[in-house]
N, C-alpha and C positions, 0 to 999 in steps of 0.2 A: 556870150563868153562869161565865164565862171568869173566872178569876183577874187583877187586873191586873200581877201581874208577870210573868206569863205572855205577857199582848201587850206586854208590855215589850219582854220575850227573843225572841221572834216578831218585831218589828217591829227589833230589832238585827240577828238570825241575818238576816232576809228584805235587809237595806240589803248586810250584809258579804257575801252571797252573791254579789249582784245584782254588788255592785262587782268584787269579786275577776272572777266571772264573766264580767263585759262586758269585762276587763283579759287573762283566757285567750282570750279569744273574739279579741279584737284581734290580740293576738301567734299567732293559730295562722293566720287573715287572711292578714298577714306571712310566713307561713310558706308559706303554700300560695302566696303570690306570688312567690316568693323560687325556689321549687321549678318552678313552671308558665312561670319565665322563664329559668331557666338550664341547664335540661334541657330543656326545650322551643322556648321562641322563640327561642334564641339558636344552639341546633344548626340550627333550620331558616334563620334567617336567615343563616346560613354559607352555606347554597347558594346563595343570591342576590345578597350582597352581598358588596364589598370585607373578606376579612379585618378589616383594619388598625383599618376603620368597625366592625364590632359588635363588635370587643375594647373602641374604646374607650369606645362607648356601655353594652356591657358594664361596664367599671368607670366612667363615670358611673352606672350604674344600682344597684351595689353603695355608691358611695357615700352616695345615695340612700334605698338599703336604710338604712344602718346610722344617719344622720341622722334617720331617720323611727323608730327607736323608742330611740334619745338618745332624742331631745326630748319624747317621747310620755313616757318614764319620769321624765325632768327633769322636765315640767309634773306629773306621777302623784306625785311623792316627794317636791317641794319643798312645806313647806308655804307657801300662800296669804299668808300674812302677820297678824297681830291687833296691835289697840292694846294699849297697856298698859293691865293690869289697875287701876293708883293713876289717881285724881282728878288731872287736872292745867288743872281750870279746865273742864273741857266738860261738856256733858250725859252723864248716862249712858245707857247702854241697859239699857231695863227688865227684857230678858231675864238678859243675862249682867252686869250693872254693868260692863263696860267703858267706857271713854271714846269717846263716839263724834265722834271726829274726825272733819270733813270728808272726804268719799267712803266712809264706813264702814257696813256694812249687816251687818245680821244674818243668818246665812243658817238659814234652817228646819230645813234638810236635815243639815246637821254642828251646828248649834247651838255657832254660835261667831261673833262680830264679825269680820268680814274688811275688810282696808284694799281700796281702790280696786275691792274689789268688782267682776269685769265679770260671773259669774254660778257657777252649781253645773253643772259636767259630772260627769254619769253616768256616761262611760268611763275619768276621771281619777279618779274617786271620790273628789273631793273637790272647791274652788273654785275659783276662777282667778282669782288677786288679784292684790295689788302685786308680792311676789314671784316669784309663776312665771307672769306671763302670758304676760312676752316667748318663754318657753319653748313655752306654748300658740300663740302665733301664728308660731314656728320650726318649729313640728310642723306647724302647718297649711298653712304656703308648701309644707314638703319635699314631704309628702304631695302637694299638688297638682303639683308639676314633676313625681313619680314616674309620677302617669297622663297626664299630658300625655307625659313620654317613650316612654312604652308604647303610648298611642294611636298613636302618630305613627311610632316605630321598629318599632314593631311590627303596623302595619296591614295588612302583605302575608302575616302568619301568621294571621290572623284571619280577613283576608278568602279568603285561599286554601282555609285546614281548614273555613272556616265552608260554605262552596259544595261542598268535596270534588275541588275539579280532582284533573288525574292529576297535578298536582305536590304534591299535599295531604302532610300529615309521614308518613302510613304506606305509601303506596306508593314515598315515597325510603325508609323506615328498614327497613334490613336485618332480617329476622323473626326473625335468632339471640339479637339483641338484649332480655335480659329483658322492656325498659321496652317492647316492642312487643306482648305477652300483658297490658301491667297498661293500656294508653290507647288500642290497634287491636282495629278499627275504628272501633266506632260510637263509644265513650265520650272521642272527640279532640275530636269535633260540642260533645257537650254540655259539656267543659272550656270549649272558646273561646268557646262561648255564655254561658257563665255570668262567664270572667274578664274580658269585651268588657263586659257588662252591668255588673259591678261596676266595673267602670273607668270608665263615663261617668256612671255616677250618683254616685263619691265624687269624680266631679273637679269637678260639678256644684256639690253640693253645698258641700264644702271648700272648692272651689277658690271656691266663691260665699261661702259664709263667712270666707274667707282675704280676701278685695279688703273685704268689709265691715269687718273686726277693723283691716285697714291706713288705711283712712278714718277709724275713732275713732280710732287712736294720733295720728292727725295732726291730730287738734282734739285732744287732751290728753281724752280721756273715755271712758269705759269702757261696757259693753253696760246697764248697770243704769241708768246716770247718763242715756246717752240713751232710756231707757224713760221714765224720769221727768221728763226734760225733756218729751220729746215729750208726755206725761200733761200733764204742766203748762200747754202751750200748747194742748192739746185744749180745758184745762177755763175758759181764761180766752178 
């Protein structure tokens, strides 16, 4: 029989991996995007378009970049926010004797009272309260304009390498060129396949969760608070 401070430490070491984990996993994402658009889409979109046009959608797109992991690290680093630990008239919560002030929830997952509560992300590893939400929904707009610009500025690189015309990136890229032995021929197919693919499902996604999160700021409520409303009206 298992020791239980043994699934203590198992069940800390298995949260701090997880977290840390999905937070390299994220930033290496970013990285590979970052890499697959300004070595890539953006040499190829030279041949097509106006200079003047992908410089400056170019540095919209750097700006983009650098907004989108601000606000990822802002909403990762600030903490959530908690009540005071002293009595000042409210109930307490059972867990942690904090005061649980209006919009105040407990969270399972960090075992701590969080103010305005909207829920626990996994890739923030940690909540999304009073204090860093606005940071959470600044991440979540960036992000979406990022692959709406990519779809859209960049739909003649995708579509082109995706089909293989003779205008596809390795029949223009000079073969002296290093980067033409590490992405020609075949392995250009399966990039834009896969960064085409990640691009319509996190703007799907995101971008779906980004117009929800801007609906409860605009009734003043958070993702928990409307769980429990809507509980509430199921049950009466």
């Amino acid at each position: 029989m298992k020791h239980p401070w043994c699934a203590f430490v198992t069940s800390i070491l298995s949260k701090v991996c997880l977290g840390y984990g999905l937070k390299a996993y994220f930033v290496a994402i970013v990285a590979f995007y970052f890499i697959f658009v300004y070595f890539f889409v953006i040499p190829f979109e030279l041949l097509h378009k106006p200079a003047w046009l992908v410089y400056l959608l170019g540095t919209l797109g750097l700006y983009l970049f650098v907004n989108v992991l601000f606000y990822f690290f802002a909403a990762s680093l600030t903490p959530p926010g908690s009540p005071p630990p002293q009595s000042t008239g409210n109930r307490l919560c059972s867990l942690c004797r904090c005061d649980k002030i209006h919009g105040t929830h407990h969270c399972s997952m960090c075992d701590v009272c969080v103010l305005k509560m909207d829920h626990h992300c996994a890739w923030m590893y940690q909540c999304i309260g009073a204090r860093n939400h606005r940071y959470f929904v600044q991440f979540l707009g960036y992000i979406s304009f990022s692959m709406i610009l990519l779809l859209t500025a960049g739909w003649r690189t995708f579509y082109v390498n995706y089909y293989a015309t003779p205008e596809f990136f390795c029949a223009v890229l000079p073969s002296s060129q290093p980067i033409y032995t590490w992405i020609c021929p075949y392995q250009i197919t399966v990039y834009t396949i896969f960064t085409f693919m990640l691009s319509v499902i996190l703007f799907v996604l995101l971008g779906g969760f980004f117009i929800f999160q801007c609906l409860l700021v605009s009734i003043g409520t958070t993702y928990l608070e409307y769980l429990v409303l809507k509980l509430i009206a199921l049950t009466f």
